[in-house]
PAPAVO-898456 format. One record per atom (N, C-alpha, C, O, CB): residue in one letter; x, y, z. Coordinates in nm, 4 decimals. Glycine has a CB too. Layout:
<lumdo code="A" x="X" y="Y" z="Z"/>
...
***
This chain:
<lumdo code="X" x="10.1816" y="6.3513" z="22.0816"/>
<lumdo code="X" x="10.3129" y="6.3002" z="22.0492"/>
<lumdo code="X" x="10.4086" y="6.4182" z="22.0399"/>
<lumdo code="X" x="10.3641" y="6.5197" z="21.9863"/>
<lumdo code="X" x="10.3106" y="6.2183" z="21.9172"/>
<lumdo code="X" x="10.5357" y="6.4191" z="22.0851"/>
<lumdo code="X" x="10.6368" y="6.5266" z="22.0256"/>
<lumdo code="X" x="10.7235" y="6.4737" z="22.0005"/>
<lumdo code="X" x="10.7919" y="6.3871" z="22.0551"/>
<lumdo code="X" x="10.6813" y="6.6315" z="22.0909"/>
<lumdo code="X" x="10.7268" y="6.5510" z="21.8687"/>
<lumdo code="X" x="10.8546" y="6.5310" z="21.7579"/>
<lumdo code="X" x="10.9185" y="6.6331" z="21.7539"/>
<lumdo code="X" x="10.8542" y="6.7380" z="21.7496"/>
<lumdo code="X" x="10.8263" y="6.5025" z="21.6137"/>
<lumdo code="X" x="11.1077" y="6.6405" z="21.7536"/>
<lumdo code="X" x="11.1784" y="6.7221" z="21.7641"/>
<lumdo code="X" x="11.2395" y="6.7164" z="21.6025"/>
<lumdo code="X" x="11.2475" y="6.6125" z="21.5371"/>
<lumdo code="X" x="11.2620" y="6.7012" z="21.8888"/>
<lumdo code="X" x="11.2689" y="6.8146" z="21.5679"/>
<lumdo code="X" x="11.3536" y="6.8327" z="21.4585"/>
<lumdo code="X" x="11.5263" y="6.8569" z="21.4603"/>
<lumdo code="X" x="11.5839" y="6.8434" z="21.5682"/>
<lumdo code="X" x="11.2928" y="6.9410" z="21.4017"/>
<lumdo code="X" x="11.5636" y="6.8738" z="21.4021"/>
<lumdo code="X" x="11.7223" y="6.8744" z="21.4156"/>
<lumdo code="X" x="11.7894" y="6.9032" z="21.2662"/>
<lumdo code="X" x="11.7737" y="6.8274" z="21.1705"/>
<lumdo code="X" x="11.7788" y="6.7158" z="21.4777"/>
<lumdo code="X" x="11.8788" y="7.0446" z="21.2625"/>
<lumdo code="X" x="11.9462" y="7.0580" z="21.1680"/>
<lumdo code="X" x="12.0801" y="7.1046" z="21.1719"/>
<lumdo code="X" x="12.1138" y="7.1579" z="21.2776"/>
<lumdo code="X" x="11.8862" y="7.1157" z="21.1044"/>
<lumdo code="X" x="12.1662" y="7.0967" z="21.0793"/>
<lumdo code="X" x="12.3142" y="7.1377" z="21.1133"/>
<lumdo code="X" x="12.3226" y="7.2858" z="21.0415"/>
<lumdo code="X" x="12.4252" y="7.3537" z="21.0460"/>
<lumdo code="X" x="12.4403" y="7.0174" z="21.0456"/>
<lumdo code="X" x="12.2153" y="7.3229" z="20.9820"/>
<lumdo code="X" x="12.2710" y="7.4904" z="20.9109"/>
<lumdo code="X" x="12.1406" y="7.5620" z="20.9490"/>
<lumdo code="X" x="12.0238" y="7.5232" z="20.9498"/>
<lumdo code="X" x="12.3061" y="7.5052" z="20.6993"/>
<lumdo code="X" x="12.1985" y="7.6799" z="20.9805"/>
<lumdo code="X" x="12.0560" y="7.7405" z="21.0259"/>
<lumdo code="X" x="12.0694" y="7.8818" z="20.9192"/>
<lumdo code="X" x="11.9840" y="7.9703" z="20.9151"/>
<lumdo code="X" x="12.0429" y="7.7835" z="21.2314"/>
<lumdo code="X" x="12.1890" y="7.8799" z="20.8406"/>
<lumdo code="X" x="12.1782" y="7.9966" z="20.7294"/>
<lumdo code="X" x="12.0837" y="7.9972" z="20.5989"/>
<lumdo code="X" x="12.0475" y="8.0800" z="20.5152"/>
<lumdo code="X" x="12.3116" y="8.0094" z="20.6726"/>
<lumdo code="X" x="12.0618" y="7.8525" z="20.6279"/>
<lumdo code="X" x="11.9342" y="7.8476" z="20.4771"/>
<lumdo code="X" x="11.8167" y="7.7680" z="20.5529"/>
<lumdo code="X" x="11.8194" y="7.6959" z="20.6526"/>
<lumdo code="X" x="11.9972" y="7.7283" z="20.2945"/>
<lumdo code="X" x="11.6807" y="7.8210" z="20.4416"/>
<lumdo code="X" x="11.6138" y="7.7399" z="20.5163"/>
<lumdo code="X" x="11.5892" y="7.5676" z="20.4962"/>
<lumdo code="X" x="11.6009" y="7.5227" z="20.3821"/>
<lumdo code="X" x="11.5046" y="7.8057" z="20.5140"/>
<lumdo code="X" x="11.5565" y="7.4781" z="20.6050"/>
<lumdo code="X" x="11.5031" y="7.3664" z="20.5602"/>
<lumdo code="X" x="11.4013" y="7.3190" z="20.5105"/>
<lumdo code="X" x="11.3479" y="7.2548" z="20.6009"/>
<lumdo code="X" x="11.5078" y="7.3174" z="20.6133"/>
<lumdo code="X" x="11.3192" y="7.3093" z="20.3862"/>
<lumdo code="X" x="11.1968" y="7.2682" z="20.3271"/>
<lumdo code="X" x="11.1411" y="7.1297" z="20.4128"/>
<lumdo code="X" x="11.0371" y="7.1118" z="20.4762"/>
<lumdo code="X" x="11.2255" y="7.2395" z="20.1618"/>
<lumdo code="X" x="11.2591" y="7.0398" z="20.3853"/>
<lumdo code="X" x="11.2058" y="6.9406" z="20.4495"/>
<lumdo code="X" x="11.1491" y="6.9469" z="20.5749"/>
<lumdo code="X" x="11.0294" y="6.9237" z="20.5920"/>
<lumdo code="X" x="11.2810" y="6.8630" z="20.4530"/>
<lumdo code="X" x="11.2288" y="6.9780" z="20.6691"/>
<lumdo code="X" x="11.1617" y="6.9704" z="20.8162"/>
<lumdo code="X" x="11.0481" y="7.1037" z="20.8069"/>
<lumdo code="X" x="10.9448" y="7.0809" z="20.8699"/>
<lumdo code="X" x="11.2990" y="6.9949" z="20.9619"/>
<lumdo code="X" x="11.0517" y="7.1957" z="20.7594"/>
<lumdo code="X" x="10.9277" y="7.2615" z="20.7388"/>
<lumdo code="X" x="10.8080" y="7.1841" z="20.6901"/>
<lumdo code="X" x="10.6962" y="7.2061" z="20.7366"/>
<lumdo code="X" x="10.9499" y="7.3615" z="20.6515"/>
<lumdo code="X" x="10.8355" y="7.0708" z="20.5734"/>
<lumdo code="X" x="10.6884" y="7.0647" z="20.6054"/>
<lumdo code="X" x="10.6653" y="6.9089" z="20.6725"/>
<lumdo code="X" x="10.5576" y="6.8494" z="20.6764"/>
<lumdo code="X" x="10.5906" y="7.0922" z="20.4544"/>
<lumdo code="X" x="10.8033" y="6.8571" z="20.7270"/>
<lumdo code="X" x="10.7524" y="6.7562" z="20.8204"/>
<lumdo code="X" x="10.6728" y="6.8559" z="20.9341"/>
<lumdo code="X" x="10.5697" y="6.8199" z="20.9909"/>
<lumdo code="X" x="10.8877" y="6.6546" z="20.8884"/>
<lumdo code="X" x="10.7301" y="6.9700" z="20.9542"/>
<lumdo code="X" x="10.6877" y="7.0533" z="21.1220"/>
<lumdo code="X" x="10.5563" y="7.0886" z="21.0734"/>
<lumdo code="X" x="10.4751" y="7.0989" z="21.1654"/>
<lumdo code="X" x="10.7929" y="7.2219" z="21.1884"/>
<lumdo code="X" x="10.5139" y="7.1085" z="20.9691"/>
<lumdo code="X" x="10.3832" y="7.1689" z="20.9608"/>
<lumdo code="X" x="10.2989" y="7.0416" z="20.9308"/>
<lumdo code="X" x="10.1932" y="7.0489" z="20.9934"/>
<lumdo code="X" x="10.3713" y="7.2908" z="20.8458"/>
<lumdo code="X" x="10.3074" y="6.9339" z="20.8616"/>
<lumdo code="X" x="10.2381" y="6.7981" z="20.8499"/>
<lumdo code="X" x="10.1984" y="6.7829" z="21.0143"/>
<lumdo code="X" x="10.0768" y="6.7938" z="21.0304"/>
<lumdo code="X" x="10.3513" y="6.6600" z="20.7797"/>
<lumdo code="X" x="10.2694" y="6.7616" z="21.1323"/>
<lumdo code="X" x="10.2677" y="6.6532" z="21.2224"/>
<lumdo code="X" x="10.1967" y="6.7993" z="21.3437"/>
<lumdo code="X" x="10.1350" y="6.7831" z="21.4490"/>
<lumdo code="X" x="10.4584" y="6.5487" z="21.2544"/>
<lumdo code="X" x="10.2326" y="6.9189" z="21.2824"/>
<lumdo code="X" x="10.1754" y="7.0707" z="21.3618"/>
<lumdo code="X" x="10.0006" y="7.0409" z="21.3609"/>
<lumdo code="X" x="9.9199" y="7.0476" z="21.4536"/>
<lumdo code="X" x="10.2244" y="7.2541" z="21.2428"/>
<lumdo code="X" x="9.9782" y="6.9994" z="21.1891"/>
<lumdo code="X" x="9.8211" y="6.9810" z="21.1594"/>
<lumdo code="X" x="9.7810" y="6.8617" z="21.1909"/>
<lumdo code="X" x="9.6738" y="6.8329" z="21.1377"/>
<lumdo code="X" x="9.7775" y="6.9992" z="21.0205"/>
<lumdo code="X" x="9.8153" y="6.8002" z="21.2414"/>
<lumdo code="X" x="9.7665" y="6.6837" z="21.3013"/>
<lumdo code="X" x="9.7647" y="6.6713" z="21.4669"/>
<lumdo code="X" x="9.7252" y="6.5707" z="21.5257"/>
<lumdo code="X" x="9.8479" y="6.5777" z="21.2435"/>
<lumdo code="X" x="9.8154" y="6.7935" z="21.5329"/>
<lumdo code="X" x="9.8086" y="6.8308" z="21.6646"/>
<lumdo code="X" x="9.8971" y="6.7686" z="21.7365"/>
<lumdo code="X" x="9.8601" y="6.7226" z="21.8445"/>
<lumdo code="X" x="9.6936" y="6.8148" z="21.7172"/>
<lumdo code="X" x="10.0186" y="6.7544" z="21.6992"/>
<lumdo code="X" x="10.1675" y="6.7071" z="21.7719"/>
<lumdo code="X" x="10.2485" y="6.8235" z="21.7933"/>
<lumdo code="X" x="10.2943" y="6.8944" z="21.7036"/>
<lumdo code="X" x="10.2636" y="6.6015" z="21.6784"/>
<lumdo code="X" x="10.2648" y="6.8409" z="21.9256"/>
<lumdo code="X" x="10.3704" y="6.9013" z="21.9815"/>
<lumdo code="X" x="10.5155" y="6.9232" z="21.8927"/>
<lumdo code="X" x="10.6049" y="6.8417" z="21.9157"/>
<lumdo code="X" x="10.3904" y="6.8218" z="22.0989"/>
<lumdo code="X" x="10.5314" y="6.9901" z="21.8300"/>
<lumdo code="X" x="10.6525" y="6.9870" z="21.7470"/>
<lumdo code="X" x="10.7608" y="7.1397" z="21.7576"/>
<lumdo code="X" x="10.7399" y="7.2608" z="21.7522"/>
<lumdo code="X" x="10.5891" y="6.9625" z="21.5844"/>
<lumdo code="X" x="10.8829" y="7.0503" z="21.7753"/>
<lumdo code="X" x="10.9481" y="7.1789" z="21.8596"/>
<lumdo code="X" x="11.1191" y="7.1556" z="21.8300"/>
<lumdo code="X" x="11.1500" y="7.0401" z="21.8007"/>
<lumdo code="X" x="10.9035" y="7.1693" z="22.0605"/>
<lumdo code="X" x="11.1961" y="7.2263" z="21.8341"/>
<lumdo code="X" x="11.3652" y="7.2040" z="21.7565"/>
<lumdo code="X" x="11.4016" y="7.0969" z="21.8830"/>
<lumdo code="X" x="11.3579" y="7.1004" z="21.9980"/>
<lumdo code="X" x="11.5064" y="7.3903" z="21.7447"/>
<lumdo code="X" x="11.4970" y="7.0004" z="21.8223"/>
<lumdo code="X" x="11.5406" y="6.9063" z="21.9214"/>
<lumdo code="X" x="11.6878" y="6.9603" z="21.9629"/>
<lumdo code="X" x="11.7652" y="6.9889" z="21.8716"/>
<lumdo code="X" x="11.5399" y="6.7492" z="21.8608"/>
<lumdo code="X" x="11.7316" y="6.9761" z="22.1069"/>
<lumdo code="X" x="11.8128" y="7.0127" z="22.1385"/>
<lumdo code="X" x="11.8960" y="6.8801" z="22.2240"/>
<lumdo code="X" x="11.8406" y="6.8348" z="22.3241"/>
<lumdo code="X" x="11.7712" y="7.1303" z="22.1908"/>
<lumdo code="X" x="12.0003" y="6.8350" z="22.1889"/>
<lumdo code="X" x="12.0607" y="6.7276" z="22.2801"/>
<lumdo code="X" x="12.1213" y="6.7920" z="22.4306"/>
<lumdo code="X" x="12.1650" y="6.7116" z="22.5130"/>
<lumdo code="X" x="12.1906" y="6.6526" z="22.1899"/>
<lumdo code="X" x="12.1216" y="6.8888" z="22.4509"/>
<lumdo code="X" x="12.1818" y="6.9434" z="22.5721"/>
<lumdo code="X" x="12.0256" y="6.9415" z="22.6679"/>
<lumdo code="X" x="12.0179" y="6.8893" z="22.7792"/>
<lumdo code="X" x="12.2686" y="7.1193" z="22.5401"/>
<lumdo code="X" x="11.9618" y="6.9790" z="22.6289"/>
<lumdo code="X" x="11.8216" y="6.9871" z="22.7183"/>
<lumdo code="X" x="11.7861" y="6.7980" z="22.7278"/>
<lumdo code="X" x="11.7885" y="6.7367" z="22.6210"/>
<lumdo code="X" x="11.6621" y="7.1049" z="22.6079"/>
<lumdo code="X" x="11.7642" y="6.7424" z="22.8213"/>
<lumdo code="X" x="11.7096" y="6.5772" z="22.7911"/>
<lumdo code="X" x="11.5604" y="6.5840" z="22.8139"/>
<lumdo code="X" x="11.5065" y="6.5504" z="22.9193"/>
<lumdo code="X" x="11.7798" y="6.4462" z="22.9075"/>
<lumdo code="X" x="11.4921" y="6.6343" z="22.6975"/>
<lumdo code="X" x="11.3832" y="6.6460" z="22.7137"/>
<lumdo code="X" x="11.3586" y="6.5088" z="22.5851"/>
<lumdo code="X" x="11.4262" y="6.5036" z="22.4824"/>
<lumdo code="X" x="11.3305" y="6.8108" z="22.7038"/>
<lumdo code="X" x="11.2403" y="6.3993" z="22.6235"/>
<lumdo code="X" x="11.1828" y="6.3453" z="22.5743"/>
<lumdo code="X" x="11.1004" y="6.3466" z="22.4448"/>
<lumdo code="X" x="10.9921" y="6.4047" z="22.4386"/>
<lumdo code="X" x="11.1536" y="6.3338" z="22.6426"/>
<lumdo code="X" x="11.1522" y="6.2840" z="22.3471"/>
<lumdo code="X" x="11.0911" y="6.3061" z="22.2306"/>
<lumdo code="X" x="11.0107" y="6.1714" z="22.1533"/>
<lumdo code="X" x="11.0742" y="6.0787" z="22.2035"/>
<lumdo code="X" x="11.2014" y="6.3644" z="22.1480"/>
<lumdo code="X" x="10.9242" y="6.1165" z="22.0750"/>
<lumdo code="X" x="10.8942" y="6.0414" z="22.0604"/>
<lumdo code="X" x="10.9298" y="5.9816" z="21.9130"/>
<lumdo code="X" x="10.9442" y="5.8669" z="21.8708"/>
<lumdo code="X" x="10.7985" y="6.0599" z="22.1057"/>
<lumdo code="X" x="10.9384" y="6.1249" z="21.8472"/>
<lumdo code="X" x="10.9825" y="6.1558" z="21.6945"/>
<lumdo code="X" x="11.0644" y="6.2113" z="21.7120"/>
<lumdo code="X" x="11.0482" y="6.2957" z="21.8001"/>
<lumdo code="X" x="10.9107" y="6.2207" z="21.5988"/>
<lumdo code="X" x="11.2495" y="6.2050" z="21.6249"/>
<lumdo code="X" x="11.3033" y="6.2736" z="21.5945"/>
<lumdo code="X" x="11.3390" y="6.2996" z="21.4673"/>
<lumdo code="X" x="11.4010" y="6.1992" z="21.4324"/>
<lumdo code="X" x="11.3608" y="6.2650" z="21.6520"/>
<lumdo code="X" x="11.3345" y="6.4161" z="21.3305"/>
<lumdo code="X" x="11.3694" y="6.3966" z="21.2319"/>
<lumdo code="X" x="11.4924" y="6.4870" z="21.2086"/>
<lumdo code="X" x="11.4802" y="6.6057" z="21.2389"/>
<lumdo code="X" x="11.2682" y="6.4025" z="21.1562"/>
<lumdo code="X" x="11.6178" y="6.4402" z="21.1544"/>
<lumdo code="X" x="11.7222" y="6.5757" z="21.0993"/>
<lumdo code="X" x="11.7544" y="6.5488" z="20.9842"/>
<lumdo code="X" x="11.7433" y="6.4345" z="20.9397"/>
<lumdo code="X" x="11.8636" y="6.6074" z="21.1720"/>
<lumdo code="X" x="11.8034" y="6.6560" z="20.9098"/>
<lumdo code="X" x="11.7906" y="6.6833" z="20.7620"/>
<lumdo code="X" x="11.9105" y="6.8007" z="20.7651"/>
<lumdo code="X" x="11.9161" y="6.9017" z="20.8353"/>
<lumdo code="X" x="11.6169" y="6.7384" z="20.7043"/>
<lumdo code="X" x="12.0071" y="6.7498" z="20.6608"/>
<lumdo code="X" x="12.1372" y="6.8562" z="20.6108"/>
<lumdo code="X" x="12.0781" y="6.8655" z="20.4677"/>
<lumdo code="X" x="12.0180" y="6.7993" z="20.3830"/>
<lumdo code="X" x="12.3292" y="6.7859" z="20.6160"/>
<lumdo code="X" x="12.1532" y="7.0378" z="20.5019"/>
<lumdo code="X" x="12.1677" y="7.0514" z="20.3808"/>
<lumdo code="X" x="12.3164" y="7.0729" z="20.3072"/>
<lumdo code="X" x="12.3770" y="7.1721" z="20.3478"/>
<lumdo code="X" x="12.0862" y="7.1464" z="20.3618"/>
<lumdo code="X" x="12.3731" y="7.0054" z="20.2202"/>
<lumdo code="X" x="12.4573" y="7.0208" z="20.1273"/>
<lumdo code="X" x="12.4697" y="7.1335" z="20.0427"/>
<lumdo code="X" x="12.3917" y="7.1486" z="19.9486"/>
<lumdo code="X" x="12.4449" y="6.9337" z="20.0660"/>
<lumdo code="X" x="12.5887" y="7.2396" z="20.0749"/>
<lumdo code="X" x="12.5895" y="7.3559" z="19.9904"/>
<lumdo code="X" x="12.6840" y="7.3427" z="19.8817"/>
<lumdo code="X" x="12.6836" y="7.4344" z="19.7995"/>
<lumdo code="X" x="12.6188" y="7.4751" z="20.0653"/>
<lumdo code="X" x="12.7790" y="7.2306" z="19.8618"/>
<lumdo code="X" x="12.8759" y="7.2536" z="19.7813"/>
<lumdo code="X" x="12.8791" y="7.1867" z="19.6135"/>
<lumdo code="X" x="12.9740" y="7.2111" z="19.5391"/>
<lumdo code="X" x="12.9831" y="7.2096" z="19.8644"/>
***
């Protein structure tokens, strides 16, 4: 299966999609940053903001 991730800040890190990426990594899924400019096929997509204010 591949699941793409997706975030809007790349100055902090994301916990969440870290350990969705490492959950679905140990279970042997293709897991890789989701880019909308590339139309590459995904089956999973998860995104997650983070709120700094």
């Amino acid at each position: 299966m591949n699941i793409g991730i997706l975030t809007d800040s790349y100055k902090f890190p994301n916990l969440a999609l870290m350990k969705i990426s490492a959950y679905y990594k140990q279970a042997g899924h293709n897991v890789d940053w989701f880019v909308p400019a590339l139309n590459t096929m995904y089956d999973k997509v998860f995104y997650s903001k983070i709120f700094s204010f």
